[in-house]
CHARMM internal coordinates of N, CA and C (Angstrom, degrees):
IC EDIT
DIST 1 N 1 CA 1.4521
DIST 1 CA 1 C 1.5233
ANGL 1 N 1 CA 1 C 108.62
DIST 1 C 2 N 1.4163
ANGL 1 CA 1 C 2 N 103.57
DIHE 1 N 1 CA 1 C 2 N 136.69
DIST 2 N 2 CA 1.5785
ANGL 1 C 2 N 2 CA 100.99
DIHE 1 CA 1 C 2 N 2 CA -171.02
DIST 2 CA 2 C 1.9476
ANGL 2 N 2 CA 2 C 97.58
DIHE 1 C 2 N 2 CA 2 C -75.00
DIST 2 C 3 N 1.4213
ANGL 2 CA 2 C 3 N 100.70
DIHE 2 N 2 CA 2 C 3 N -165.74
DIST 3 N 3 CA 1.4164
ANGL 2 C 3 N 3 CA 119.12
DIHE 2 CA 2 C 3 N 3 CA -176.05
DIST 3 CA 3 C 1.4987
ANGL 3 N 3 CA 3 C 98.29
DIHE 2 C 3 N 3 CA 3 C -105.32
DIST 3 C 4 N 1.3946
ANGL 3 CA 3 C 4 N 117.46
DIHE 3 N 3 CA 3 C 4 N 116.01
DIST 4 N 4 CA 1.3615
ANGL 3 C 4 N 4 CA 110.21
DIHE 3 CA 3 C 4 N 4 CA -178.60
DIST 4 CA 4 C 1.8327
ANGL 4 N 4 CA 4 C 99.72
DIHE 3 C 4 N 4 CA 4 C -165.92
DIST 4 C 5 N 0.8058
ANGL 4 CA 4 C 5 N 108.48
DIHE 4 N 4 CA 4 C 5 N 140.29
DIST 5 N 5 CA 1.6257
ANGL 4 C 5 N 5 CA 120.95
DIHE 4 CA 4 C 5 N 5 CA 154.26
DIST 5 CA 5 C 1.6275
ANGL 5 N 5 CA 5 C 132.78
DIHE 4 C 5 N 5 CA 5 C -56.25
DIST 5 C 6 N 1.7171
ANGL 5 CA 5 C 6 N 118.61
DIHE 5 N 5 CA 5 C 6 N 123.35
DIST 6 N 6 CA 1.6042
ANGL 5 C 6 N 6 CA 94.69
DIHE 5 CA 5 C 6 N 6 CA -146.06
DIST 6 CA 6 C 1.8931
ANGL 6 N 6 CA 6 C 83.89
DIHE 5 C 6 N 6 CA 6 C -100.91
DIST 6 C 7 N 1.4842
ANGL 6 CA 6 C 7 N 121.29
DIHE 6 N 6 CA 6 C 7 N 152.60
DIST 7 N 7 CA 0.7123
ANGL 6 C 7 N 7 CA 112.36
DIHE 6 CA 6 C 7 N 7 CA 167.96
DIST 7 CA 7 C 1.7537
ANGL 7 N 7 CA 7 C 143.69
DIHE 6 C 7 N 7 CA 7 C -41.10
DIST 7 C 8 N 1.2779
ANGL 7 CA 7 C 8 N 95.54
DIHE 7 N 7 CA 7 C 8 N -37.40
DIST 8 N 8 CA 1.8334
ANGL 7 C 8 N 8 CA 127.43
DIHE 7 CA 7 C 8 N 8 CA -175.45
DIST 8 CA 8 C 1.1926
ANGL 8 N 8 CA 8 C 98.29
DIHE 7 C 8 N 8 CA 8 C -109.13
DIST 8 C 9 N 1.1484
ANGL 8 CA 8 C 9 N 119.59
DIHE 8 N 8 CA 8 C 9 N 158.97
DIST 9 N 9 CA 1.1910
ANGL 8 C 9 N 9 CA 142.46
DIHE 8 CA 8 C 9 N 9 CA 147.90
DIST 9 CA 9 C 2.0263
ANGL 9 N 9 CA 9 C 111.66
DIHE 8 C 9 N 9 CA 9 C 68.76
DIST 9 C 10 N 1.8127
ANGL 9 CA 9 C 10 N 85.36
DIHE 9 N 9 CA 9 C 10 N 45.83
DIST 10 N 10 CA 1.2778
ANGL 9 C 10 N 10 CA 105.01
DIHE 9 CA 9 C 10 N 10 CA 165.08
DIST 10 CA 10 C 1.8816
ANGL 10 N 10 CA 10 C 120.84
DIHE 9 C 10 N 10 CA 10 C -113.99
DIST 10 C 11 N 1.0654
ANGL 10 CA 10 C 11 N 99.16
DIHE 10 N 10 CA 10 C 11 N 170.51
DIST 11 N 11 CA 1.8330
ANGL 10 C 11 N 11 CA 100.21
DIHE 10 CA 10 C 11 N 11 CA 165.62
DIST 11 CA 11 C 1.2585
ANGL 11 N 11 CA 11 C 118.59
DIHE 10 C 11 N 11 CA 11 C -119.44
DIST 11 C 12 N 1.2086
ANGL 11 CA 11 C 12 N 118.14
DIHE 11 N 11 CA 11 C 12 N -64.07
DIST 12 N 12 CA 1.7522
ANGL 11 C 12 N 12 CA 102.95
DIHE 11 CA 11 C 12 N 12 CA 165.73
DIST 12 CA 12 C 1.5516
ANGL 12 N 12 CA 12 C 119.31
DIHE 11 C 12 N 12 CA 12 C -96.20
DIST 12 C 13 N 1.3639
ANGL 12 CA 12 C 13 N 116.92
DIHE 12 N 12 CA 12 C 13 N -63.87
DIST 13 N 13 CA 1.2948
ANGL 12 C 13 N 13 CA 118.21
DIHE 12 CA 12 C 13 N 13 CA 168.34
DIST 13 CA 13 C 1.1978
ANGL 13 N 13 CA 13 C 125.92
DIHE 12 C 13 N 13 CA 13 C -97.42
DIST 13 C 14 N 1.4906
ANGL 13 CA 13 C 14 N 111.81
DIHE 13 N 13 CA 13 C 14 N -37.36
DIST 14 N 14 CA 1.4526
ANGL 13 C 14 N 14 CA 129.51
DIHE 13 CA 13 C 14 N 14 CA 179.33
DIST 14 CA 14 C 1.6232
ANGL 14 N 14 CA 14 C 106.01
DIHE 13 C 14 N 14 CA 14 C 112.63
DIST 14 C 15 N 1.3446
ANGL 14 CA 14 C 15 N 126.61
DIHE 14 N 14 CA 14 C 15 N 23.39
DIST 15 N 15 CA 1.5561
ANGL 14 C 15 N 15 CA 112.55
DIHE 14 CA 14 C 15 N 15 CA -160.45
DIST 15 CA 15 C 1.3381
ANGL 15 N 15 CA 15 C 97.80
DIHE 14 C 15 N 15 CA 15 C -97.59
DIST 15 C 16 N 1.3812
ANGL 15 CA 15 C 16 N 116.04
DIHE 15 N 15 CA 15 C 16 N -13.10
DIST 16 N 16 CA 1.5632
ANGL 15 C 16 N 16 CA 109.76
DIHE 15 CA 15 C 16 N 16 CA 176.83
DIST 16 CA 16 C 1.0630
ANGL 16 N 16 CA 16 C 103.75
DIHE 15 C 16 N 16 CA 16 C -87.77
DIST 16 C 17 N 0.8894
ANGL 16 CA 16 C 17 N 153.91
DIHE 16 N 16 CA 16 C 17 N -40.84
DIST 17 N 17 CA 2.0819
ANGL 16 C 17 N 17 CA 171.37
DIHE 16 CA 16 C 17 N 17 CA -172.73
DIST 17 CA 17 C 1.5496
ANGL 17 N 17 CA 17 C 89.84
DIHE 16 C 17 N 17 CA 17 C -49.21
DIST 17 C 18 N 1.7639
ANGL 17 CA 17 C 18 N 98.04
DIHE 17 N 17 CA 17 C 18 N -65.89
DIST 18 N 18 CA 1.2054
ANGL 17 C 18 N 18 CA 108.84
DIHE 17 CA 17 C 18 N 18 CA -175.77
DIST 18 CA 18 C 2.1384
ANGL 18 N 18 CA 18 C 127.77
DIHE 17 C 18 N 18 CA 18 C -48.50
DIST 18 C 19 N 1.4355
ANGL 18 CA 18 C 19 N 100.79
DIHE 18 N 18 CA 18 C 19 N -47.06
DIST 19 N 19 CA 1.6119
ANGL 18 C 19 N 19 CA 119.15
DIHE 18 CA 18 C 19 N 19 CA 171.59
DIST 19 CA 19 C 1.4336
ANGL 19 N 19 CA 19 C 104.58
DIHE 18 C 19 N 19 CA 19 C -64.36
DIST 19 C 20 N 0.8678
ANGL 19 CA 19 C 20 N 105.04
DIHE 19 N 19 CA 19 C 20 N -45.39
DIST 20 N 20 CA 2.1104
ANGL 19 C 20 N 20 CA 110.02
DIHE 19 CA 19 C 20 N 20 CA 172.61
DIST 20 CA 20 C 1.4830
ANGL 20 N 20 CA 20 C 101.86
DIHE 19 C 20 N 20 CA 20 C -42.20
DIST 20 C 21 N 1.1003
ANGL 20 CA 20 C 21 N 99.39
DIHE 20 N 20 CA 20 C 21 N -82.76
DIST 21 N 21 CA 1.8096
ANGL 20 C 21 N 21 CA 111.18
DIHE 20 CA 20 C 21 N 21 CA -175.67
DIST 21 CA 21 C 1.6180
ANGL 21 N 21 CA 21 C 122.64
DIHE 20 C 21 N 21 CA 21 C -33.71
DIST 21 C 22 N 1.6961
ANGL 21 CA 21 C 22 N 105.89
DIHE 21 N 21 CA 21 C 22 N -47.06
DIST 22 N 22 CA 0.9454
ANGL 21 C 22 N 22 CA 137.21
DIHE 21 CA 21 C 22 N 22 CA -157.08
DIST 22 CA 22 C 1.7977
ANGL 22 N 22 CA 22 C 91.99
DIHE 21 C 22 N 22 CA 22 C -62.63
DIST 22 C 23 N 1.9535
ANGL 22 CA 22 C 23 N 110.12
DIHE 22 N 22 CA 22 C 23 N -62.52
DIST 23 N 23 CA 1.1238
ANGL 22 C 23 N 23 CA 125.21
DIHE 22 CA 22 C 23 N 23 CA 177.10
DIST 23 CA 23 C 1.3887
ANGL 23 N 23 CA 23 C 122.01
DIHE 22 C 23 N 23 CA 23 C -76.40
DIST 23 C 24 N 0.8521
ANGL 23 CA 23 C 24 N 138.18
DIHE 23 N 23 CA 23 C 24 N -20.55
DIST 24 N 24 CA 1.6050
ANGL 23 C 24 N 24 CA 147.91
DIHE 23 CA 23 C 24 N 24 CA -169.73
DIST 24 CA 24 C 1.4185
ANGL 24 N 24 CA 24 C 116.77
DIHE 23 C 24 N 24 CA 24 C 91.93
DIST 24 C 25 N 1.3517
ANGL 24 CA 24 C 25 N 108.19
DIHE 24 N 24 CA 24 C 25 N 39.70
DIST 25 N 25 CA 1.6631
ANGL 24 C 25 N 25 CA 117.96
DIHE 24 CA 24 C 25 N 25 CA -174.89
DIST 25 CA 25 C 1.2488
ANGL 25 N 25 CA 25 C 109.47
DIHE 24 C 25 N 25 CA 25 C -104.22
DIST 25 C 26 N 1.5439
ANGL 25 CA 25 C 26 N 99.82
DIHE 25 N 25 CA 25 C 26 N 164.90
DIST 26 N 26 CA 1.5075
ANGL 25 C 26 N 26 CA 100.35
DIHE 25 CA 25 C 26 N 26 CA -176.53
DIST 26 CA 26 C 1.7262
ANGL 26 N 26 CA 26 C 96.15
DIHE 25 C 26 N 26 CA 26 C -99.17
DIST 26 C 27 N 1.7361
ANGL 26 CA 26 C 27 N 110.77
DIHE 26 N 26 CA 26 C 27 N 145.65
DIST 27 N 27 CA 0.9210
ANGL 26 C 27 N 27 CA 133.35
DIHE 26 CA 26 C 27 N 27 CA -149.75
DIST 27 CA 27 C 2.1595
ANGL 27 N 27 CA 27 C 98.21
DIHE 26 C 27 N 27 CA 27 C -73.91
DIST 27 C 28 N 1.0092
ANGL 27 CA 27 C 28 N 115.52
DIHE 27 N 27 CA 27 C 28 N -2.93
DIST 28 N 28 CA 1.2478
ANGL 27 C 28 N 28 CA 122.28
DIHE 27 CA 27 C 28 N 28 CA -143.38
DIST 28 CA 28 C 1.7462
ANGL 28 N 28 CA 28 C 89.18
DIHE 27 C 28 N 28 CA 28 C -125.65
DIST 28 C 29 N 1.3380
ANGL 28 CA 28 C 29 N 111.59
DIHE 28 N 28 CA 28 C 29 N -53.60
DIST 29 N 29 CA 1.3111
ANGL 28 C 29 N 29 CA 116.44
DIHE 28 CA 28 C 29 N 29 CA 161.92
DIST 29 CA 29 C 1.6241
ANGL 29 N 29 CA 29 C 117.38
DIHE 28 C 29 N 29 CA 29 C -46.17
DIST 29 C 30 N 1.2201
ANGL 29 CA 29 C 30 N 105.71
DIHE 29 N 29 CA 29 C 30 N -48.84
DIST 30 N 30 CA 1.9701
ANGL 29 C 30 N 30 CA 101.25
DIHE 29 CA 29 C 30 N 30 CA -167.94
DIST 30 CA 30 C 1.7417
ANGL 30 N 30 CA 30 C 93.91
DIHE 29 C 30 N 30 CA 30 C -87.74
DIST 30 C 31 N 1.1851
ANGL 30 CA 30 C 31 N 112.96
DIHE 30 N 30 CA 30 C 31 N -22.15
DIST 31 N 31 CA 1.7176
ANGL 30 C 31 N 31 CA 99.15
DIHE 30 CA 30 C 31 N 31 CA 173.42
DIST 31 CA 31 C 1.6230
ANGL 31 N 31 CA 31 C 98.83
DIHE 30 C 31 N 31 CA 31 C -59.61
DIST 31 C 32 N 1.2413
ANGL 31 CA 31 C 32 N 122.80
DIHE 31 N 31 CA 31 C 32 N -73.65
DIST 32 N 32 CA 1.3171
ANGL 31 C 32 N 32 CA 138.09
DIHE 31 CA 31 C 32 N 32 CA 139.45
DIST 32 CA 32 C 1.7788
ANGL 32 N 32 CA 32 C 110.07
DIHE 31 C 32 N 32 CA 32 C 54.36
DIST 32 C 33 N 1.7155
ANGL 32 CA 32 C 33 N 80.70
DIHE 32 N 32 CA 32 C 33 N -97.00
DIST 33 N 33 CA 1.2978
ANGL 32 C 33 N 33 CA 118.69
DIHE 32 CA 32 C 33 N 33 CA 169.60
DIST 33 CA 33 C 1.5284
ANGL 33 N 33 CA 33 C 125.35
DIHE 32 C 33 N 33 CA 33 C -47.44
DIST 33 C 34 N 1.1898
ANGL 33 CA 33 C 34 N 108.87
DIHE 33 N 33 CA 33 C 34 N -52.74
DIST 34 N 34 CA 1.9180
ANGL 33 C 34 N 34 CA 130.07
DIHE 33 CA 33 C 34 N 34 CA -175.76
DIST 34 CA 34 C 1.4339
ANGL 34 N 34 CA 34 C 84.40
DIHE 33 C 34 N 34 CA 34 C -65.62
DIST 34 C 35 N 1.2727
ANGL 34 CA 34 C 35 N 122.32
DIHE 34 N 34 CA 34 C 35 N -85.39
DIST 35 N 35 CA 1.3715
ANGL 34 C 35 N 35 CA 103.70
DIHE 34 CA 34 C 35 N 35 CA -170.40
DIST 35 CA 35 C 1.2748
ANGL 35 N 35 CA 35 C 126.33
DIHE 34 C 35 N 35 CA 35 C -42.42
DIST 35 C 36 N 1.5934
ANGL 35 CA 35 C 36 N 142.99
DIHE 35 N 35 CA 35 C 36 N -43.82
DIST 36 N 36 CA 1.5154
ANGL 35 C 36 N 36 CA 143.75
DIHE 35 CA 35 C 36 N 36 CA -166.49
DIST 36 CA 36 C 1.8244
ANGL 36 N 36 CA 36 C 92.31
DIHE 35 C 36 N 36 CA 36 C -77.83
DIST 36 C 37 N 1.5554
ANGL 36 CA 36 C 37 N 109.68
DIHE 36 N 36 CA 36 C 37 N -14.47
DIST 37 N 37 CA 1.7821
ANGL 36 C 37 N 37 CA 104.33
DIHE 36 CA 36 C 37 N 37 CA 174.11
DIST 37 CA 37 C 1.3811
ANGL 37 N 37 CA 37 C 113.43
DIHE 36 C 37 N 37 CA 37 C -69.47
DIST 37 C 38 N 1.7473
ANGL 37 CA 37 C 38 N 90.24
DIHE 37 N 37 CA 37 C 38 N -38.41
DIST 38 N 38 CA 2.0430
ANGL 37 C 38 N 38 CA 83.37
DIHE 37 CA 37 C 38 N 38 CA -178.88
DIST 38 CA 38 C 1.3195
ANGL 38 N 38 CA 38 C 111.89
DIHE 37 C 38 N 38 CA 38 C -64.87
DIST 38 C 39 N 0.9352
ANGL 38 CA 38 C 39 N 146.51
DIHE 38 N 38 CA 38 C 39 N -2.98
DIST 39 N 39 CA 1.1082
ANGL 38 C 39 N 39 CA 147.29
DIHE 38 CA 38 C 39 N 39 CA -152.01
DIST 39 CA 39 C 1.7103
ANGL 39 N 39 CA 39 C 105.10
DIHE 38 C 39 N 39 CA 39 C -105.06
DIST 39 C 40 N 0.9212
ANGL 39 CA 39 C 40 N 98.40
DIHE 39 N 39 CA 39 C 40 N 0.09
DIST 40 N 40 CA 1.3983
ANGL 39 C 40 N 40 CA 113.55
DIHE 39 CA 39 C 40 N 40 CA 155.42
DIST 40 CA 40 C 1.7654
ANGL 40 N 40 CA 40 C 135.52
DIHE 39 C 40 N 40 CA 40 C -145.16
DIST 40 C 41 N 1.2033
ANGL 40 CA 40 C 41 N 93.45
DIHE 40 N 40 CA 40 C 41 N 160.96
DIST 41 N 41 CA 1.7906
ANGL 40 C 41 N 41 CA 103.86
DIHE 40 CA 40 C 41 N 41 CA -169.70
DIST 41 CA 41 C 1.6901
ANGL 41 N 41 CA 41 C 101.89
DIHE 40 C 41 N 41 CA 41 C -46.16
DIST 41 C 42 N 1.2066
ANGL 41 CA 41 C 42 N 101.05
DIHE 41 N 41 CA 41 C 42 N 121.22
DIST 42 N 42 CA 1.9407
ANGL 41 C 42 N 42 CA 108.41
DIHE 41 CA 41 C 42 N 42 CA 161.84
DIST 42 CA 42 C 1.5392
ANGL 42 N 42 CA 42 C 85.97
DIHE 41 C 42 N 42 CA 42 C 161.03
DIST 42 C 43 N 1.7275
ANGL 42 CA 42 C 43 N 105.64
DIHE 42 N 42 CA 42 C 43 N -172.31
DIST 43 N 43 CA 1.4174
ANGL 42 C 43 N 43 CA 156.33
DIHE 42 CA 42 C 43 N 43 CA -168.20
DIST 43 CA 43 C 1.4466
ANGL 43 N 43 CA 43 C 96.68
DIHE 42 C 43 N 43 CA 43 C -73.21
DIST 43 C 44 N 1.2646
ANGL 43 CA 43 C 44 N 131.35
DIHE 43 N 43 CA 43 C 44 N -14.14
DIST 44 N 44 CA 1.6304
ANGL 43 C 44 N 44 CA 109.25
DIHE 43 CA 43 C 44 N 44 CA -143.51
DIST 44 CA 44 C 1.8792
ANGL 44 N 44 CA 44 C 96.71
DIHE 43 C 44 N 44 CA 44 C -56.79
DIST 44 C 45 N 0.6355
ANGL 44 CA 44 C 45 N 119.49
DIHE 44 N 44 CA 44 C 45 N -40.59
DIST 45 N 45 CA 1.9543
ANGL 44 C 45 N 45 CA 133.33
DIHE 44 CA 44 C 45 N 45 CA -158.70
DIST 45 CA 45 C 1.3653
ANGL 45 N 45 CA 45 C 81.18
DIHE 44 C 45 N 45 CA 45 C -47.28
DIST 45 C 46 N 1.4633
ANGL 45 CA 45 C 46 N 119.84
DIHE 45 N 45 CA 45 C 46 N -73.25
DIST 46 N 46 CA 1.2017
ANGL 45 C 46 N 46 CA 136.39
DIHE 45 CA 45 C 46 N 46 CA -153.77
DIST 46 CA 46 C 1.8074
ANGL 46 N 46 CA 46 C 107.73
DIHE 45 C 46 N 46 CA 46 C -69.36
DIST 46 C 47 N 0.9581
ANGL 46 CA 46 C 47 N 122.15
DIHE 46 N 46 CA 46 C 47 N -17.48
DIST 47 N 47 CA 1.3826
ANGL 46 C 47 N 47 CA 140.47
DIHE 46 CA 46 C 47 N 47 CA 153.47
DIST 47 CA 47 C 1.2959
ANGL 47 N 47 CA 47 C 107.24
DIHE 46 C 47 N 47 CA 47 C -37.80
DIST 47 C 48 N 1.3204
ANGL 47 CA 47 C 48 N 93.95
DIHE 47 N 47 CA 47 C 48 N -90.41
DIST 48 N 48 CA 1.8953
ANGL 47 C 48 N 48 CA 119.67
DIHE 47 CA 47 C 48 N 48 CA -179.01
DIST 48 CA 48 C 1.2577
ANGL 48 N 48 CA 48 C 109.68
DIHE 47 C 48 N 48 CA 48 C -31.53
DIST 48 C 49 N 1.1536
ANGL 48 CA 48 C 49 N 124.13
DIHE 48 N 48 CA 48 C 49 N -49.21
DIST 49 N 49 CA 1.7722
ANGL 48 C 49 N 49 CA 137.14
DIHE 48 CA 48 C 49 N 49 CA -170.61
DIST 49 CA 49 C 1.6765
ANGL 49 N 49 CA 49 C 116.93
DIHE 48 C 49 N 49 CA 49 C -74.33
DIST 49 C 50 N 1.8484
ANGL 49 CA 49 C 50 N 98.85
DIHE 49 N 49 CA 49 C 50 N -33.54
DIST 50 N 50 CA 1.1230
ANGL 49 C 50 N 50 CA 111.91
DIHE 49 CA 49 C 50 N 50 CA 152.73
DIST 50 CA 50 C 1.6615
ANGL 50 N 50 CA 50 C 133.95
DIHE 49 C 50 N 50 CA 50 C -33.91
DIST 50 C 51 N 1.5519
ANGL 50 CA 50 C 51 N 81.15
DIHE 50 N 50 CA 50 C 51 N -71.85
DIST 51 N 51 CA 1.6909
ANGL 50 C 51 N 51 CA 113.19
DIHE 50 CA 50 C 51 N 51 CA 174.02
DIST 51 CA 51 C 1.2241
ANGL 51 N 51 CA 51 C 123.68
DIHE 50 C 51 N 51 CA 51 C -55.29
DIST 51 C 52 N 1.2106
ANGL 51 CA 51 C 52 N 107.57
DIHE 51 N 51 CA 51 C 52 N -47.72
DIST 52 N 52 CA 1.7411
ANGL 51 C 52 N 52 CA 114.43
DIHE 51 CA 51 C 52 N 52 CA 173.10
DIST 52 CA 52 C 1.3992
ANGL 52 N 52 CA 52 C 110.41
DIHE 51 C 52 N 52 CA 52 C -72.78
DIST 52 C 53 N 1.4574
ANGL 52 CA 52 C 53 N 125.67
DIHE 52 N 52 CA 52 C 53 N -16.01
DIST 53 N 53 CA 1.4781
ANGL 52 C 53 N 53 CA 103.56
DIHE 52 CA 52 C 53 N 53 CA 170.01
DIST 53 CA 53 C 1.4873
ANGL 53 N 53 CA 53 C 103.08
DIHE 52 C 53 N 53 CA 53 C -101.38
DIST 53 C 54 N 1.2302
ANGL 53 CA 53 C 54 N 153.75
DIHE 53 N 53 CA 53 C 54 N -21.04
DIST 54 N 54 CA 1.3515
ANGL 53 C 54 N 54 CA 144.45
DIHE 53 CA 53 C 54 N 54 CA 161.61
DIST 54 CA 54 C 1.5255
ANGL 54 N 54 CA 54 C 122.07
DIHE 53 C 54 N 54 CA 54 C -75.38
DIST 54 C 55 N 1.5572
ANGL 54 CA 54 C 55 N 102.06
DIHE 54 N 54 CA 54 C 55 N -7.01
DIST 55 N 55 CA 1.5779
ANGL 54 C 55 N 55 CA 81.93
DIHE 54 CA 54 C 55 N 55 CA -171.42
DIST 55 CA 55 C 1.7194
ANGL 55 N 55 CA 55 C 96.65
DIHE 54 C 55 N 55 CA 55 C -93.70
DIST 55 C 56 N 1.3252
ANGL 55 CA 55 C 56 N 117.62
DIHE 55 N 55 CA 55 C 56 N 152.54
DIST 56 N 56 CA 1.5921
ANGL 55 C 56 N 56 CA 102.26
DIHE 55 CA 55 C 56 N 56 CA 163.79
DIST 56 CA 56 C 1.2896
ANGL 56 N 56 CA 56 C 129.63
DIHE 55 C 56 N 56 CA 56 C -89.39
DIST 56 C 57 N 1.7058
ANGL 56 CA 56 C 57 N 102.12
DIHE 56 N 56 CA 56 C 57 N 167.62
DIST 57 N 57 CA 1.8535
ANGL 56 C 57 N 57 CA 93.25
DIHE 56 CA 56 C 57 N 57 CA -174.39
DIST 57 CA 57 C 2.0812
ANGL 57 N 57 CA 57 C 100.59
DIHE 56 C 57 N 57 CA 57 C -82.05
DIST 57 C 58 N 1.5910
ANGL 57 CA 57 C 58 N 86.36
DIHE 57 N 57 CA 57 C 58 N 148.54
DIST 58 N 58 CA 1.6387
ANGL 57 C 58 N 58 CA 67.05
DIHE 57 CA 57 C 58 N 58 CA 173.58
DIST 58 CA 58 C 1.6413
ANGL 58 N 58 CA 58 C 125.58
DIHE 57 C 58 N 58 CA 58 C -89.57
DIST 58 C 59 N 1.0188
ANGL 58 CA 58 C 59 N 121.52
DIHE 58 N 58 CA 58 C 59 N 162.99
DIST 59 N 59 CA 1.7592
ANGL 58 C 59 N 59 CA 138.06
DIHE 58 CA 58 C 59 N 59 CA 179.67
DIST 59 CA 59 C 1.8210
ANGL 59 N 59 CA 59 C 94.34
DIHE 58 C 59 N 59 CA 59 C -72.46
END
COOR INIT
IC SEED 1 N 1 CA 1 C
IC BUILD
């Protein structure tokens, strides 16, 4: 499965929905994760914003 953003069954952009799928994760788990990341010092925000504009939505 490519790397892509699913139309449905997103919350803000879908890029975590999307990395779930991508890896075989559960969608709830990598939200999960992103959030307990902010929670510390780094980029992650700026990541995400990254991601959501390069990744595509899927067809």
């Amino acid at each position: 499965m490519n790397l892509s953003r699913p139309q449905h069954d997103k919350w803000i952009a879908g890029v975590c929905s999307g990395l779930a799928a991508r890896f075989g994760l559960s969608k709830g788990l990598v939200r999960f994760l992103f959030i307990l990341s902010c929670l510390l010092p780094g980029t992650q925000v700026i990541v995400y914003i990254v991601l959501w504009i390069l990744m595509p939505k899927s067809s």
